[in-house]
C-alpha positions as CSV (number, residue, x, y, z in Angstrom):
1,X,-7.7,22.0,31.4
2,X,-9.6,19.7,29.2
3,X,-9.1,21.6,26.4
4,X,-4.8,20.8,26.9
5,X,-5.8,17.4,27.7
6,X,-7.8,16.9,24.1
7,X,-4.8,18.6,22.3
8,X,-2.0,16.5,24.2
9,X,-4.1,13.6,23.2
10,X,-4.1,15.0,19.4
11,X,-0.2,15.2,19.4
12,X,0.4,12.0,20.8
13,X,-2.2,10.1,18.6
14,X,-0.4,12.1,15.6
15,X,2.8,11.1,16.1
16,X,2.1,7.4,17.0
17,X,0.2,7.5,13.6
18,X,3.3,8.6,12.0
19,X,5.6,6.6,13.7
20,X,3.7,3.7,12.5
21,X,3.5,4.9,9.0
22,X,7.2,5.8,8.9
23,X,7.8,1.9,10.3
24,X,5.9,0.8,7.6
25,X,7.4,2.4,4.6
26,X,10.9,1.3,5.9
27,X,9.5,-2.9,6.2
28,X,8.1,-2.4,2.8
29,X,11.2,-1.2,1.4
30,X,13.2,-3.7,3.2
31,X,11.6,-6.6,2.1
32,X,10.8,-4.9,-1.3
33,X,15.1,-4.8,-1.2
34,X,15.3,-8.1,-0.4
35,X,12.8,-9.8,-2.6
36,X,14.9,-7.7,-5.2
37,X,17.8,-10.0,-4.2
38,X,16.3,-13.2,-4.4
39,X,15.2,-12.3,-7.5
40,X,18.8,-11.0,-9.1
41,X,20.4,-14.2,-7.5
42,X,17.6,-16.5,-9.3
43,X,18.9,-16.0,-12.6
44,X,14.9,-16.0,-14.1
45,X,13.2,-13.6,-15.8
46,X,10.8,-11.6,-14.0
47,X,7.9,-13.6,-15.6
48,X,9.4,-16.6,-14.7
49,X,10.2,-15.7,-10.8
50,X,6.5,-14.1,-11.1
51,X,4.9,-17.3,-12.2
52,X,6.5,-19.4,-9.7
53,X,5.4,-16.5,-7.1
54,X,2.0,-17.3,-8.6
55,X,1.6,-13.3,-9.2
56,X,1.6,-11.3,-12.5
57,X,4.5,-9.4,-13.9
58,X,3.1,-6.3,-13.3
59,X,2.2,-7.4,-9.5
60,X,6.5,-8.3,-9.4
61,X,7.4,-4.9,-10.7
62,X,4.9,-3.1,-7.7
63,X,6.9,-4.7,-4.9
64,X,10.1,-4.5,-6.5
65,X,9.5,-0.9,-6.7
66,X,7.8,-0.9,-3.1
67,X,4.2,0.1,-4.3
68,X,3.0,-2.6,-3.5
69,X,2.0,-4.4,0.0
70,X,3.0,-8.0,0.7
71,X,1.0,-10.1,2.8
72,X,2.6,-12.6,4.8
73,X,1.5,-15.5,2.4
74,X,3.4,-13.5,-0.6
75,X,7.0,-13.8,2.2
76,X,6.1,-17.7,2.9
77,X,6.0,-18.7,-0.8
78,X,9.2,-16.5,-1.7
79,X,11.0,-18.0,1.4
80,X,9.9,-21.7,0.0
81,X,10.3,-21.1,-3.8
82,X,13.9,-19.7,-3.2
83,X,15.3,-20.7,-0.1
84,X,15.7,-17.7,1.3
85,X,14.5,-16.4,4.8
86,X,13.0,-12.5,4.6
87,X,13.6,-10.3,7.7
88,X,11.2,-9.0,8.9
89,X,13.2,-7.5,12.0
90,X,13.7,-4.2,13.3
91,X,16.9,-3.9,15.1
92,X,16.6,-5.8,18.2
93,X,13.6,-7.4,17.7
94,X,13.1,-10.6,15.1
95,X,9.9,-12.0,13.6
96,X,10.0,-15.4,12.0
97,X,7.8,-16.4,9.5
């Protein structure tokens, strides 16, 4: 009996781990895609929009191409700089920043 109670455990610790990790590739890419967006609606260079993210080129190109994680501080300064609000939502459910 304890044996099917460690393995249950096992399953369900697995697939919360992977439910988290699939949550967080799809809130990378969504605010990788939007970042993206204010960007191509900016007009500027990536070195420019970079600089005024106070973040290298390279750094840009990362998140744009979703290897990169964001921190919360990275979202604040993009939403100031550019006036535009990220979401960070899954359906049903809204975060504000």
């Amino acid at each position: 009996m304890m044996e099917d109670d460690q393995k249950s455990f096992e399953e369900k610790a697995k697939h919360i781990r992977e439910s988290f990790d699939y949550m967080f590739y799809n809130l990378t890419n969504n605010v990788s895609n939007q970042t993206y967006d204010v960007y191509a609606e900016s007009g500027l260079s990536k070195n420019d929009f970079a600089k005024r993210l106070g973040i290298s080129r390279r750094k840009f190109n990362r998140i744009l191409e979703g290897f990169e994680n964001v921190d919360l501080k990275f979202i604040a300064k993009l939403e100031k700089e550019f006036g535009h609000k990220i979401d960070l939502g899954y359906p049903g459910k809204i975060v504000d920043v």
